[in-house]
Every structure is written in structure tokens, then in C-alpha cells.
SEKOLKOL-862193 format. One record per residue (C-alpha): residue number from 1; residue in one letter; x, y, z. Coordinates in steps of 0.1 Angstrom, whole numbers. Each point is the difference from the previous one (the first is absolute). Layout:
NUM  A  X  Y  Z
...
This chain:
1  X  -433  141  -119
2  X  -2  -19  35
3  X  10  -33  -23
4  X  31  18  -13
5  X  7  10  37
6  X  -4  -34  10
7  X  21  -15  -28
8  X  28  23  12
9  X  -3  -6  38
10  X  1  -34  -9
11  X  35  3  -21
12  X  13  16  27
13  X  -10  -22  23
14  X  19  -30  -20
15  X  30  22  -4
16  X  1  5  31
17  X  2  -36  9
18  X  25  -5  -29
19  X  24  25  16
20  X  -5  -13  32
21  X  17  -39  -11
22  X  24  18  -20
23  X  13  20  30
24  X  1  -38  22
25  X  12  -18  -27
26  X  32  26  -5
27  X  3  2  35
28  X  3  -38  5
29  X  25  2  -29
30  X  18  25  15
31  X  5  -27  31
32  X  11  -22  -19
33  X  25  17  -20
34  X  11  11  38
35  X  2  -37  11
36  X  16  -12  -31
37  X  28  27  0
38  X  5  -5  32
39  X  6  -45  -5
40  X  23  12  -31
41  X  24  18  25
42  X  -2  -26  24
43  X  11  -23  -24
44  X  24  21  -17
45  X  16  5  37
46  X  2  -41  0
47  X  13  -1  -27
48  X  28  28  4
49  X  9  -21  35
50  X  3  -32  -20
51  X  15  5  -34
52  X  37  5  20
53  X  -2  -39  13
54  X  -12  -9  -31
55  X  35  5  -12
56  X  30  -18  14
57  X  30  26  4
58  X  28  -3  -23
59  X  23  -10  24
60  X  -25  -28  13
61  X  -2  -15  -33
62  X  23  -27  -10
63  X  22  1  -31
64  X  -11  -15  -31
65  X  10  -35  -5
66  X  30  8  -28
67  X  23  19  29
């Protein structure tokens, strides 16, 4: 009986522990999910501010050759 009770104590024990990184590593995930969310807007943002000079205006372009 004091084996079994051992066994089990033991189980626990290493569940425990188990739990324990799971927790940390979902937490650390969690960060990083923050951080990376937050670089995707940033870049999004620098993008949105660019893409307009990327494209000359229409009345900045010059005709086509043919005209």
C-alpha cells in the first residue's frame, strides 16, 4: 500500500513539473505572439505610408511615346 502511495505521489510530482513548463512555455508564446503582432502593424503602418510614393500620380506621369 505505502508503494502504491509512493508511486502516486511520485506521478504527481512529475505532473506537476509537466504543467509547470507548459504554463512558461504558453506564456513565452503568448509574448511572442504579442511582439510579433505588434512588428506586423508596424510594418503594415510603413507600408500604408509608402505605397502612395510608390506610385507616380497620373498627372506626373508622362504620355506614352505614340502621342
Amino acid at each position: 500500500m505505502e508503494e502504491r502511495l509512493i508511486e502516486l505521489e511520485s506521478r504527481v510530482a512529475f505532473q506537476d513539473d509537466a504543467l509547470r513548463k507548459l504554463e512558461e512555455m504558453a506564456a513565452e508564446q503568448a509574448r511572442q505572439i504579442y511582439r510579433m503582432s505588434q512588428e506586423l502593424e508596424a510594418v503594415k503602418s510603413q507600408l500604408k505610408a509608402s505605397a502612395p510614393s510608390l506610385l507616380a500620380r497620373q498627372e506626373d506621369e508622362a504620355p506614352p511615346p505614340h502621342y
